[in-house]
N, CA, C and O atoms as a DFTB+ gen file, in Angstrom:
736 C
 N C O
     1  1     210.899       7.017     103.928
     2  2     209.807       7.908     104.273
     3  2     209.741       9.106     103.315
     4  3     208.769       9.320     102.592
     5  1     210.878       9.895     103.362
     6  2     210.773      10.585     102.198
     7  2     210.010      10.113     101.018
     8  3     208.844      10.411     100.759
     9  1     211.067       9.076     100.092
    10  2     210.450       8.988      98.760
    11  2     208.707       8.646      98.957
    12  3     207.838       9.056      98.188
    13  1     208.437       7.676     100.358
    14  2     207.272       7.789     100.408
    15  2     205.832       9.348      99.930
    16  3     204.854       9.186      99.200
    17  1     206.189      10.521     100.567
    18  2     206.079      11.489     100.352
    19  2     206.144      12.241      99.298
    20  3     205.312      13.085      98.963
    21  1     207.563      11.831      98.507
    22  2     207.391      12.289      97.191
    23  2     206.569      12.186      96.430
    24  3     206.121      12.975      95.598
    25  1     206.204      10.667      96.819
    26  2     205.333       9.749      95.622
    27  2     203.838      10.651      96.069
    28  3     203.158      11.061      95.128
    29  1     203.444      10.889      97.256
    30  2     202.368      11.079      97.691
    31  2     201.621      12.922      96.910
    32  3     200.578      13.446      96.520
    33  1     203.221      13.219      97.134
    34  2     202.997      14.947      96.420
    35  2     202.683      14.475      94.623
    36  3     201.799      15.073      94.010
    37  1     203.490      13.397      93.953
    38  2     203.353      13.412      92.598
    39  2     201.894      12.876      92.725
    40  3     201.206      13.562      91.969
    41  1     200.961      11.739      93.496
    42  2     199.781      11.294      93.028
    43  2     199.180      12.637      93.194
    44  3     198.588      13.110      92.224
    45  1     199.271      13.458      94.530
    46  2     198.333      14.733      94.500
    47  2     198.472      15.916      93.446
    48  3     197.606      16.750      93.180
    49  1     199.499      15.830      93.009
    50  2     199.632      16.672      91.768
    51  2     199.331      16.372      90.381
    52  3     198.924      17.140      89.510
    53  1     199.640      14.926      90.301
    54  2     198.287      14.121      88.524
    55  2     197.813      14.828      89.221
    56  3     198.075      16.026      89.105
    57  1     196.571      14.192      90.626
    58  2     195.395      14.530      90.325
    59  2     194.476      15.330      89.822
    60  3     193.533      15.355      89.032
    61  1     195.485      16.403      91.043
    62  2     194.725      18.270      90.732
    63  2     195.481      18.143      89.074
    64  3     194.890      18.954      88.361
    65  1     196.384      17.526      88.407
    66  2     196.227      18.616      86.576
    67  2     195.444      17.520      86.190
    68  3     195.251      17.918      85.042
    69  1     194.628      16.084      86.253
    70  2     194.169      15.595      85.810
    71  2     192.275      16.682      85.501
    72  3     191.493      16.810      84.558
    73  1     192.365      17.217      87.010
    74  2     190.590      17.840      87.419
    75  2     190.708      19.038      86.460
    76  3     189.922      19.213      85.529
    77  1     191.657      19.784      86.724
    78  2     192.188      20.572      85.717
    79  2     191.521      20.759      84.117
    80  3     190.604      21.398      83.602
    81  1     192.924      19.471      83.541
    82  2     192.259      19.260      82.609
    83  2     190.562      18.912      82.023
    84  3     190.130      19.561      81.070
    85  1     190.021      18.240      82.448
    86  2     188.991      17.850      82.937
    87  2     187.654      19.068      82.805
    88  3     186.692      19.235      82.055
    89  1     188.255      19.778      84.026
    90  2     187.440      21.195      83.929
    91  2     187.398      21.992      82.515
    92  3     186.383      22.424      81.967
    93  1     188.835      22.095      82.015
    94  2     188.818      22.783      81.044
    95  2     188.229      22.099      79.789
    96  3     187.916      22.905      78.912
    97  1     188.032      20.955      79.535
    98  2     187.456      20.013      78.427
    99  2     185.712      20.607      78.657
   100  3     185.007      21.110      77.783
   101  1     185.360      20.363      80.041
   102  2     184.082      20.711      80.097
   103  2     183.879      22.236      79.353
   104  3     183.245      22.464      78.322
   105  1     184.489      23.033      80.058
   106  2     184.423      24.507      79.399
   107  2     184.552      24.718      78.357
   108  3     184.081      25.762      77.905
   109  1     185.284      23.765      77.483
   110  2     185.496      23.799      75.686
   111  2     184.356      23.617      75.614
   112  3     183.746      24.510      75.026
   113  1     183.498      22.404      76.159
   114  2     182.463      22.021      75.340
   115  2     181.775      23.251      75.333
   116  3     181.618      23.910      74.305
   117  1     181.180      23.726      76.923
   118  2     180.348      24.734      77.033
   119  2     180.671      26.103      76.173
   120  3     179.743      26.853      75.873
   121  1     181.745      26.332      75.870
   122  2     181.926      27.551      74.811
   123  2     181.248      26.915      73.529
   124  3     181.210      27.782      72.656
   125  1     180.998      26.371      73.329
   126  2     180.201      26.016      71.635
   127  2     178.836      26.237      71.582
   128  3     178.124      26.322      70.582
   129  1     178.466      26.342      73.023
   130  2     176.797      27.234      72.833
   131  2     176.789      28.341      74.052
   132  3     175.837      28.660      74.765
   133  1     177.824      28.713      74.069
   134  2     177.744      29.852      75.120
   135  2     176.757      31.224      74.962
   136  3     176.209      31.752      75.929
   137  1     176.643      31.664      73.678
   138  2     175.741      31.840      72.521
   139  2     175.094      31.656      71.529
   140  3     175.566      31.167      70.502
   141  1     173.731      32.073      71.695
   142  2     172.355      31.380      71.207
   143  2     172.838      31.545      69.805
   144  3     173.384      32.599      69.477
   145  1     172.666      30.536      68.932
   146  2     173.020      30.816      67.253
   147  2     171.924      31.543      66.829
   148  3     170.764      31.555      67.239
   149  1     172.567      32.243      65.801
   150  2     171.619      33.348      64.603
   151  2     171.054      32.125      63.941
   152  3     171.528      30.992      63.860
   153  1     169.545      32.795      63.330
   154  2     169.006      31.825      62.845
   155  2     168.694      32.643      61.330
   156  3     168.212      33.766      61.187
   157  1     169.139      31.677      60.276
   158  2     168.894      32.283      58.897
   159  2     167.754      31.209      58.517
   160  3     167.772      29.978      58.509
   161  1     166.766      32.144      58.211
   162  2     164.834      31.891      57.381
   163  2     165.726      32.047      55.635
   164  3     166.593      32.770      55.145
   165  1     165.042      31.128      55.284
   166  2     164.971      31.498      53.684
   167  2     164.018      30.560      52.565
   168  3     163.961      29.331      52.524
   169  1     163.548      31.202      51.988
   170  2     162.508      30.641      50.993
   171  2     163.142      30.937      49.724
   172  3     163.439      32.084      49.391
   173  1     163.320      30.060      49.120
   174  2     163.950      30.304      47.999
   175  2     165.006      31.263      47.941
   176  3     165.855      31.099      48.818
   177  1     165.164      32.048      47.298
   178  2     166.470      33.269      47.128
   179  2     166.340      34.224      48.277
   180  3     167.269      34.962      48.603
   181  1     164.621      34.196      49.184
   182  2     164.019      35.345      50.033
   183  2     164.716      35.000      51.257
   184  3     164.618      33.851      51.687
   185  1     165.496      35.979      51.937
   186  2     165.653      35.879      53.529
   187  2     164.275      36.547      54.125
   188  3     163.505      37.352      53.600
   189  1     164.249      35.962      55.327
   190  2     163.340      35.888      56.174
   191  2     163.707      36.942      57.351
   192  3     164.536      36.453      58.119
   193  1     163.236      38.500      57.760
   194  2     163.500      38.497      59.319
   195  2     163.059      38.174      60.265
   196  3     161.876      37.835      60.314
   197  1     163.940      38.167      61.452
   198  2     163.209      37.174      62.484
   199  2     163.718      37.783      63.540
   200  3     164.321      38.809      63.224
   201  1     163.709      37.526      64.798
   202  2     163.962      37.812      66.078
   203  2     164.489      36.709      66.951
   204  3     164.454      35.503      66.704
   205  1     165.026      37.362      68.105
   206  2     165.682      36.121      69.069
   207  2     165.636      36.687      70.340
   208  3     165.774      37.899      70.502
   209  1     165.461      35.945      71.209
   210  2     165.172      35.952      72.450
   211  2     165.638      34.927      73.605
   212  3     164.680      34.332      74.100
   213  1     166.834      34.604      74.117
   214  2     166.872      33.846      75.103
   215  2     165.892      33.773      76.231
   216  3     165.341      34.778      76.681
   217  1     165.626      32.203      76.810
   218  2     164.244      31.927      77.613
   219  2     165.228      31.985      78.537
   220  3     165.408      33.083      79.064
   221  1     166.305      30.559      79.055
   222  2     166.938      30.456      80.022
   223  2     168.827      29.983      79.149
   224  3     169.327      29.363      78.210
   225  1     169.037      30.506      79.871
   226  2     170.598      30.626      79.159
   227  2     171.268      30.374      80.257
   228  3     170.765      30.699      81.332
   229  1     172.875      29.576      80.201
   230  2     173.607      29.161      81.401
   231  2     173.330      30.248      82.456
   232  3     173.720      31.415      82.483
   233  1     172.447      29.470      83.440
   234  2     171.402      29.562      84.679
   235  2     170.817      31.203      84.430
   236  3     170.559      31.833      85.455
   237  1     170.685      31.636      83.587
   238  2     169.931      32.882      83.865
   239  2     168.499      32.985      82.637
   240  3     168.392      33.010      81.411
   241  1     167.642      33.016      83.735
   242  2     166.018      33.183      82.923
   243  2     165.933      34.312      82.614
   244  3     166.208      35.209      83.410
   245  1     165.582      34.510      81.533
   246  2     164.655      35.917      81.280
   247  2     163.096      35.806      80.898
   248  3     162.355      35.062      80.256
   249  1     163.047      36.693      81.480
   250  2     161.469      37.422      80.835
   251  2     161.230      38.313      80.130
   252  3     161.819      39.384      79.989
   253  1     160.002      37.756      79.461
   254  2     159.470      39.214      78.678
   255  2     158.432      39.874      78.675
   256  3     157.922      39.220      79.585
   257  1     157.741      40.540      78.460
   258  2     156.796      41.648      78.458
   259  2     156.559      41.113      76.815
   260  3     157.471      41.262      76.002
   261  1     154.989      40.355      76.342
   262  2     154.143      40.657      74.988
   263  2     154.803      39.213      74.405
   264  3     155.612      38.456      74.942
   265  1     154.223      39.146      73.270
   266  2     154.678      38.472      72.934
   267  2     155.985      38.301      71.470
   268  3     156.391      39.313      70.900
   269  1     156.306      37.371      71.208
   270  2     157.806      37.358      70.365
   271  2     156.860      37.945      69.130
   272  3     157.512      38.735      68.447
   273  1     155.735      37.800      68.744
   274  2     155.654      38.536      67.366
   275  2     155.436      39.818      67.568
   276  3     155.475      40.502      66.545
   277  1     155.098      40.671      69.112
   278  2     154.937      42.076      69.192
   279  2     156.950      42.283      68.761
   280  3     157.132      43.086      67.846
   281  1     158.165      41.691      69.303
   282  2     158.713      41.904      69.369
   283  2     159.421      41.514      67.972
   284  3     160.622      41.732      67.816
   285  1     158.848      41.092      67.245
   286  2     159.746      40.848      65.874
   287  2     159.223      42.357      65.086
   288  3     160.071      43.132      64.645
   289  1     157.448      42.706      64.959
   290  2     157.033      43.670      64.133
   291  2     157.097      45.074      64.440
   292  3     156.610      45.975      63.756
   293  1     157.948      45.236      65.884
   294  2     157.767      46.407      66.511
   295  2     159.582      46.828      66.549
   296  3     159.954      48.001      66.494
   297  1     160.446      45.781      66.638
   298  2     161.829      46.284      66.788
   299  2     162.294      47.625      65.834
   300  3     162.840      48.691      66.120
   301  1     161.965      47.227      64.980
   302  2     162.025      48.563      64.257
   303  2     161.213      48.781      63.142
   304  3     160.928      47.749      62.535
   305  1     160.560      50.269      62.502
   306  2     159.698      50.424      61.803
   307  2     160.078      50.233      60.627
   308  3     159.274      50.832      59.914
   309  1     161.064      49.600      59.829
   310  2     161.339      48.858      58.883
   311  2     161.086      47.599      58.622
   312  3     161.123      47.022      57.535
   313  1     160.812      47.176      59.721
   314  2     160.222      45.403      59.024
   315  2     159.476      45.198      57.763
   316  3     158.426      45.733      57.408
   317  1     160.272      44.250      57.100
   318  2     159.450      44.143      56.012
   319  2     159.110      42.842      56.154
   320  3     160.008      42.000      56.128
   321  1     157.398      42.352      56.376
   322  2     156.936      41.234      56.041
   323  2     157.183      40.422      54.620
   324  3     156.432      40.832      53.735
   325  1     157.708      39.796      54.378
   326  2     157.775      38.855      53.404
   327  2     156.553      38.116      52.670
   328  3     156.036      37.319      53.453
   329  1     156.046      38.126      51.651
   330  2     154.760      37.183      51.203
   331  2     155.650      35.739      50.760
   332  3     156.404      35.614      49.795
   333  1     155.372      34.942      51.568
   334  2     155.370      33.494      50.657
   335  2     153.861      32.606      50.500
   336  3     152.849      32.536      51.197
   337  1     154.324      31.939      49.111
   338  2     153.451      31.403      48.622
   339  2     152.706      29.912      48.981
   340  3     153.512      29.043      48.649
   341  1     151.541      29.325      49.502
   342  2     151.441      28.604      50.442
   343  2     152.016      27.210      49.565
   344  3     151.966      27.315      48.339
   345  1     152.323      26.475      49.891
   346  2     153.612      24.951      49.546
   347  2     154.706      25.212      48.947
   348  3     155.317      24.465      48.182
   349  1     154.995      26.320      49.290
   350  2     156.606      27.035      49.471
   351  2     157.495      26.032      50.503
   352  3     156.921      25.825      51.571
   353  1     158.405      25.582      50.392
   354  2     159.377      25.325      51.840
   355  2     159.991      26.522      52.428
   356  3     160.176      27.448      51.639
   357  1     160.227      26.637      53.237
   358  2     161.135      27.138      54.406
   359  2     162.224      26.848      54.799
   360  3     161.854      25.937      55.539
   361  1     163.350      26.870      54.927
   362  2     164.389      26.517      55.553
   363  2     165.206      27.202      56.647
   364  3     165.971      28.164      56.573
   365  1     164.887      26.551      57.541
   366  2     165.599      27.294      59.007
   367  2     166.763      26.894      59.401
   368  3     166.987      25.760      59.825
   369  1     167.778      27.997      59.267
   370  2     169.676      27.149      59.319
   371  2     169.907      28.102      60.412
   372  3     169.769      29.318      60.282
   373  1     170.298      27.453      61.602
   374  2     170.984      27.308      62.992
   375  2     172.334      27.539      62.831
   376  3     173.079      27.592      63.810
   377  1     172.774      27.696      61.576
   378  2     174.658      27.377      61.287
   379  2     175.352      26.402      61.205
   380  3     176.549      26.508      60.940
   381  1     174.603      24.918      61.471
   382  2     174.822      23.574      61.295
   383  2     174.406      23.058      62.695
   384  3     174.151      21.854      62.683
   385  1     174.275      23.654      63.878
   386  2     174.121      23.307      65.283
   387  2     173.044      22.623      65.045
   388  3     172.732      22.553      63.856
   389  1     172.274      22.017      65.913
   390  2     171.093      20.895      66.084
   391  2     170.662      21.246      67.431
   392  3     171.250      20.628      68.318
   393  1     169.957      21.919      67.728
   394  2     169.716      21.598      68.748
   395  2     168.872      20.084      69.538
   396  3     168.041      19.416      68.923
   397  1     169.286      19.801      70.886
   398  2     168.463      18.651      71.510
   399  2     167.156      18.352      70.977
   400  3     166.912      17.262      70.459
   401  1     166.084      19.520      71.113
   402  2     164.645      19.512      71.150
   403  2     164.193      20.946      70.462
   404  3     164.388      22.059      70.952
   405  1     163.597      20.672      69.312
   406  2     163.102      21.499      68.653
   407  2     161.165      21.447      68.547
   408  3     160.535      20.413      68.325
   409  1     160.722      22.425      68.706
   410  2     158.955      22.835      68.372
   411  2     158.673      24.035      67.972
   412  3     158.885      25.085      68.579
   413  1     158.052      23.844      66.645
   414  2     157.857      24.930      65.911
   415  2     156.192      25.108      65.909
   416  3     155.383      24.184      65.835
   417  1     155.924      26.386      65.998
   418  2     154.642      26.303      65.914
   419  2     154.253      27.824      64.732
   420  3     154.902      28.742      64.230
   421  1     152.806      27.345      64.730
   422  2     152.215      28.182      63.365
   423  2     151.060      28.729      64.267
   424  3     150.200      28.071      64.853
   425  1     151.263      30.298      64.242
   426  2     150.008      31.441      64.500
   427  2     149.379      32.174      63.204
   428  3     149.963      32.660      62.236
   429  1     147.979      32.096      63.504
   430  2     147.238      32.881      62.243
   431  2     147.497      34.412      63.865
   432  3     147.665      34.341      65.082
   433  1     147.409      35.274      63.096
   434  2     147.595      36.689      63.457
   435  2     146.742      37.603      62.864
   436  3     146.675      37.914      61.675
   437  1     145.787      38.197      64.252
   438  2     144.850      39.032      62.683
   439  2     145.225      40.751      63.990
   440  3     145.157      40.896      65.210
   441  1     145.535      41.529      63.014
   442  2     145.364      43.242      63.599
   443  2     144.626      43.680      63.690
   444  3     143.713      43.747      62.867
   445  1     144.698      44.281      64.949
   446  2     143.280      45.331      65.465
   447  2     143.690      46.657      65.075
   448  3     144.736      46.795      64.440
   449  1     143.000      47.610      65.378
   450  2     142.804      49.135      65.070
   451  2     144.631      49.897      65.709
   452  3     145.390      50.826      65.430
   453  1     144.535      48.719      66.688
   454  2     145.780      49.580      67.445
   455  2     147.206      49.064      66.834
   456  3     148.238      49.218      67.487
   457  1     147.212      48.307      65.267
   458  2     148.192      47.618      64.814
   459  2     148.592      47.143      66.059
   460  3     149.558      47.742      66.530
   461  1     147.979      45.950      66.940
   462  2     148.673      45.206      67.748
   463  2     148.183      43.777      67.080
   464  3     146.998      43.651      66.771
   465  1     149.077      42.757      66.875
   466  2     148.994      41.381      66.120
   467  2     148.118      40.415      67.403
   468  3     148.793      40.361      68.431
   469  1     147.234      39.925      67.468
   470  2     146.798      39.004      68.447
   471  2     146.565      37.679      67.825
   472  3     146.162      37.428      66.689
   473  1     146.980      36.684      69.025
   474  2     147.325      35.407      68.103
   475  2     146.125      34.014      68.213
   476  3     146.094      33.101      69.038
   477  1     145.340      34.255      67.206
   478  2     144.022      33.898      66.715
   479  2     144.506      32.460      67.410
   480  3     144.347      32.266      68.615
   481  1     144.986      31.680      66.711
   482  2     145.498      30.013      66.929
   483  2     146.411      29.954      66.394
   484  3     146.918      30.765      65.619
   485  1     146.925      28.478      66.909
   486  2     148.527      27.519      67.169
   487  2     147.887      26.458      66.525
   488  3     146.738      26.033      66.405
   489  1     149.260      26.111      66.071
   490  2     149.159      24.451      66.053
   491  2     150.801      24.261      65.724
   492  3     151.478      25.156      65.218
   493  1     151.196      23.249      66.012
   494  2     152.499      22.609      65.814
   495  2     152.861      21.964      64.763
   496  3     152.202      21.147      64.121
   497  1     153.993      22.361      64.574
   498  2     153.903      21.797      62.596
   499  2     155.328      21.006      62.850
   500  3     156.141      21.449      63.661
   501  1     155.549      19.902      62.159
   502  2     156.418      19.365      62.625
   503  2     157.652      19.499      61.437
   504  3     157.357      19.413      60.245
   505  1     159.048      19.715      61.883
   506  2     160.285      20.033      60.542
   507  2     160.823      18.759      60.681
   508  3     160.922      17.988      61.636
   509  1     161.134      18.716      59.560
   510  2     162.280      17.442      59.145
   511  2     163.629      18.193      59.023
   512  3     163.702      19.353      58.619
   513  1     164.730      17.415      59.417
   514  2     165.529      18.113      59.403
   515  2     166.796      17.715      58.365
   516  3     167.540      16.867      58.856
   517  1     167.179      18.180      57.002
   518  2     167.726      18.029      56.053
   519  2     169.232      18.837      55.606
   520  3     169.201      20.054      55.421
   521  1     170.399      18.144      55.468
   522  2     171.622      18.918      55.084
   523  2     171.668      19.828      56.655
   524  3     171.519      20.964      56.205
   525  1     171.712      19.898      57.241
   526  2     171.911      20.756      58.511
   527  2     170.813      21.482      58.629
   528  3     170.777      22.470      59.362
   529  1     170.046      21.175      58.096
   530  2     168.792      22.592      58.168
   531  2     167.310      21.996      58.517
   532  3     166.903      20.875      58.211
   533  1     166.680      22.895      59.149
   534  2     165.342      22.399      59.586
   535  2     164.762      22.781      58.239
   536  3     165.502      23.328      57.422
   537  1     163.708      22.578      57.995
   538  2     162.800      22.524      56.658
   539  2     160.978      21.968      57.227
   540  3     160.558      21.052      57.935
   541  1     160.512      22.788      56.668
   542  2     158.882      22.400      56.722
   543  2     158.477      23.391      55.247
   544  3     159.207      24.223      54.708
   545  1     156.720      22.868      54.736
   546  2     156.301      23.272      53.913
   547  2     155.078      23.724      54.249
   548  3     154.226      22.978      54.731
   549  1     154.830      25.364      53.955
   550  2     154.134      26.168      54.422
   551  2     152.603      26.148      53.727
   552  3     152.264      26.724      52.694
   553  1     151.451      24.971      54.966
   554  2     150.684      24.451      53.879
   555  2     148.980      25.237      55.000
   556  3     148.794      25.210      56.217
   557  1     148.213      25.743      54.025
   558  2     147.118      26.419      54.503
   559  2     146.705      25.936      56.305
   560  3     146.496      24.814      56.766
   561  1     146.706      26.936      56.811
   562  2     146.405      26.943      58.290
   563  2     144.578      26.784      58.129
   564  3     143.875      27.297      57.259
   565  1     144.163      25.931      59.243
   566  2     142.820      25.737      59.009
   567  2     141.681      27.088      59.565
   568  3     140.468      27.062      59.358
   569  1     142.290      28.015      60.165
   570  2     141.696      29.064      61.026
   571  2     141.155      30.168      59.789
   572  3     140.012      30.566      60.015
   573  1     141.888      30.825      58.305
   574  2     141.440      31.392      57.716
   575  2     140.293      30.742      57.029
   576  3     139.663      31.391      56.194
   577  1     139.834      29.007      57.427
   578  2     138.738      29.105      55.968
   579  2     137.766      28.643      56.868
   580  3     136.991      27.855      56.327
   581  1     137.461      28.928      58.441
   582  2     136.445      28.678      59.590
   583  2     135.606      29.340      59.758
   584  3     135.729      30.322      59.026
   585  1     134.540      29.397      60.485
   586  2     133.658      30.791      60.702
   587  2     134.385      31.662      61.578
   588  3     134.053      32.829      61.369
   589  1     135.396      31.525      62.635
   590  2     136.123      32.343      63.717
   591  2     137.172      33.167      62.717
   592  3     137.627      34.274      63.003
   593  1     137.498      32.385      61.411
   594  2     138.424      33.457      60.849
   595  2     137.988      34.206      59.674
   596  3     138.876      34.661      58.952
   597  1     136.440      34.462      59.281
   598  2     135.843      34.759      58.253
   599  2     136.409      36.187      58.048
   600  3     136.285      36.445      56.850
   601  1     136.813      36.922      58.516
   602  2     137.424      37.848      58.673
   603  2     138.762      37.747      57.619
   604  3     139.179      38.806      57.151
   605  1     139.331      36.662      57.304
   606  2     140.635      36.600      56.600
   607  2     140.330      35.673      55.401
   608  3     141.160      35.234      54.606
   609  1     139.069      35.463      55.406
   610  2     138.777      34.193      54.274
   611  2     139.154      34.840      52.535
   612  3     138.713      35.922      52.147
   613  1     139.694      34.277      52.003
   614  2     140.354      35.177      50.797
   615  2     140.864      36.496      50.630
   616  3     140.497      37.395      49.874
   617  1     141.818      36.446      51.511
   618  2     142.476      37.868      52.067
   619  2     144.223      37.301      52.446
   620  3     144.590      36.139      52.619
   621  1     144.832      38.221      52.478
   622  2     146.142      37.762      52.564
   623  2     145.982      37.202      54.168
   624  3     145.006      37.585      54.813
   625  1     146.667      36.569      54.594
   626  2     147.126      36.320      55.868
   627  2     148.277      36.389      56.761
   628  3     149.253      35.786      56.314
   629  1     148.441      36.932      57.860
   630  2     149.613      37.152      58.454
   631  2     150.083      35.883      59.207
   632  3     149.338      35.578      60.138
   633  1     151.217      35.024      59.003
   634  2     150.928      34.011      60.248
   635  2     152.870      33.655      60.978
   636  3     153.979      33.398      60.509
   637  1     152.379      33.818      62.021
   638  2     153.522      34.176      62.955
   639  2     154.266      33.082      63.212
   640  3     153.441      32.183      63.047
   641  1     155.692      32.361      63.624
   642  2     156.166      31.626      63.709
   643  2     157.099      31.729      64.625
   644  3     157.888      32.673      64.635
   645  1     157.120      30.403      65.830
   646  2     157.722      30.634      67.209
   647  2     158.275      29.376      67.296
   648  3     157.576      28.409      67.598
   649  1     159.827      29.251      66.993
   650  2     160.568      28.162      66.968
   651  2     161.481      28.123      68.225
   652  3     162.562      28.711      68.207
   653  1     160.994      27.335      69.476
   654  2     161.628      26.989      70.537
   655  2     162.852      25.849      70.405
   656  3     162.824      24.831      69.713
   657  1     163.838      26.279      71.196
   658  2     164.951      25.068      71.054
   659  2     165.649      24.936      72.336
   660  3     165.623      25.870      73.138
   661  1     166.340      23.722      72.615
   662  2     166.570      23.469      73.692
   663  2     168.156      22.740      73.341
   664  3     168.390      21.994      72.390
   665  1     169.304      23.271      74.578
   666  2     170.603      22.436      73.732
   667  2     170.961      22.719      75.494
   668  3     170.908      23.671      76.272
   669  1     171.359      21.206      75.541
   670  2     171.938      20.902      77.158
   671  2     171.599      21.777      77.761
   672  3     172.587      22.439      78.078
   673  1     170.562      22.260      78.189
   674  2     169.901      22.654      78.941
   675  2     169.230      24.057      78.980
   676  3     168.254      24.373      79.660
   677  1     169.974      24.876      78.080
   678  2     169.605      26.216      77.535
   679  2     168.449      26.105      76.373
   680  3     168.257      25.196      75.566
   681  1     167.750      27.334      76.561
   682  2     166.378      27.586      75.840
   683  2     166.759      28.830      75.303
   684  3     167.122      29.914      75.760
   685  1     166.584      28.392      74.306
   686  2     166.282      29.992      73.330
   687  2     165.044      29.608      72.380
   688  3     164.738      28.470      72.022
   689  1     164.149      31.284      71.927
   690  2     163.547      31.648      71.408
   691  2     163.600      32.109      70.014
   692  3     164.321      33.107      70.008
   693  1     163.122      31.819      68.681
   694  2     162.853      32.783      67.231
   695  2     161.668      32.969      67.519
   696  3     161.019      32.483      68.447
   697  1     161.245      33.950      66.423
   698  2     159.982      34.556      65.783
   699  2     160.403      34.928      64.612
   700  3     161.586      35.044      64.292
   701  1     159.638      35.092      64.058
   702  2     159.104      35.632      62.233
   703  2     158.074      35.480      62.139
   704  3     157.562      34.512      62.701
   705  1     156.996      36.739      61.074
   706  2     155.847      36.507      61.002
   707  2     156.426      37.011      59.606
   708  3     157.349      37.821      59.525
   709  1     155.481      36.178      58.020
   710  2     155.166      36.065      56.962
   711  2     153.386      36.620      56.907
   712  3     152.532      36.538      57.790
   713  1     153.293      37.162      55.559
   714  2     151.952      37.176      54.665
   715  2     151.760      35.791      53.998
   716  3     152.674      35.359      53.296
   717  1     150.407      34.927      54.209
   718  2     150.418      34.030      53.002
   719  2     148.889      34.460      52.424
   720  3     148.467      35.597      52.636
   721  1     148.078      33.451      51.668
   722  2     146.910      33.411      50.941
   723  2     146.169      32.487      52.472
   724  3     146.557      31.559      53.182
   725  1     145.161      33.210      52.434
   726  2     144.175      31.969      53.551
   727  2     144.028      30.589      52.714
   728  3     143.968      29.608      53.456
   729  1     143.964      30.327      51.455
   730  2     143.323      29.060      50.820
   731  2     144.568      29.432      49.740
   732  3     145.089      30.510      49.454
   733  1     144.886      27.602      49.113
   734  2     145.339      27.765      47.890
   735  2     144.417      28.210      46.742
   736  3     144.870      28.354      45.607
């Protein structure tokens, strides 16, 4: 009866260091995105600034007030917009991470009197993703050469960029807004 018992304390004791272990494997994993990665923009030799914003992060949502390009051109009065040249590439490096589900989208942005950016149109541009890095080529948006954007028709253009990502279950947010040419 005893050794019976013994045996019964050693299966209950694997077990609990088996869950143990177990637990703690899970938690390794989860420390590898416990924080949202920095995201480095670069065009050629040019870094890009940008902004970040967690949507929903292990179980906690946030909100925001405006939108991510009020919050990229307003963080501080140093921003310097960048001009790139339109069939320039881009390269967006995460640090090698991948996230699950990536959508990038392209805003024409035109300013009102009150330097507030309002976001004319979207469209979704799709990245290939190369050497660890997302990559797209920054090719004329159709809104500067329309009658709704006559306003920007051979004029520089501001156009905003909102790269959503998704990794086991967490959402985070970029922004960057660039100057390009409305037309090549």
């Amino acid at each position: 009866m005893i050794g019976f018992m013994i045996k019964k304390g050693l299966c209950v004791l694997l077990a609990m260091t088996m869950i143990l272990c177990l637990a703690g494997c899970a938690k390794a994993n989860q420390e590898e995105i416990s924080d949202m990665p920095r995201l480095l923009i670069t065009v050629g030799n040019k870094k890009i600034e940008n902004t970040t914003r967690t949507k929903d992060w292990d179980g906690t949502i946030y909100d925001y007030l405006g939108s991510i390009f009020d919050q990229v051109l307003f963080k501080d009065s140093d921003y310097k917009m960048e001009y790139v040249k339109l069939g320039e590439t881009i390269q967006l490096d995460l640090g090698g991470g991948s996230p699950d589900n990536v959508v990038l989208e392209d805003y024409v942005l035109v300013k009102d009197e009150k330097r507030i950016y309002k976001e004319l149109s979207k469209k979704e541009i799709p990245v290939a993703f190369v050497n660890g890095k997302f990559t797209f080529m920054l090719e004329p948006h159709l809104i500067p050469t329309t009658s709704s954007g006559s306003n920007t028709q051979g004029k520089e253009v501001f156009r905003g960029f909102h790269l959503s990502c998704n990794w086991s279950g967490n959402k985070g947010e970029y922004g960057f807004v660039i100057k390009t040419d409305s037309t090549v």
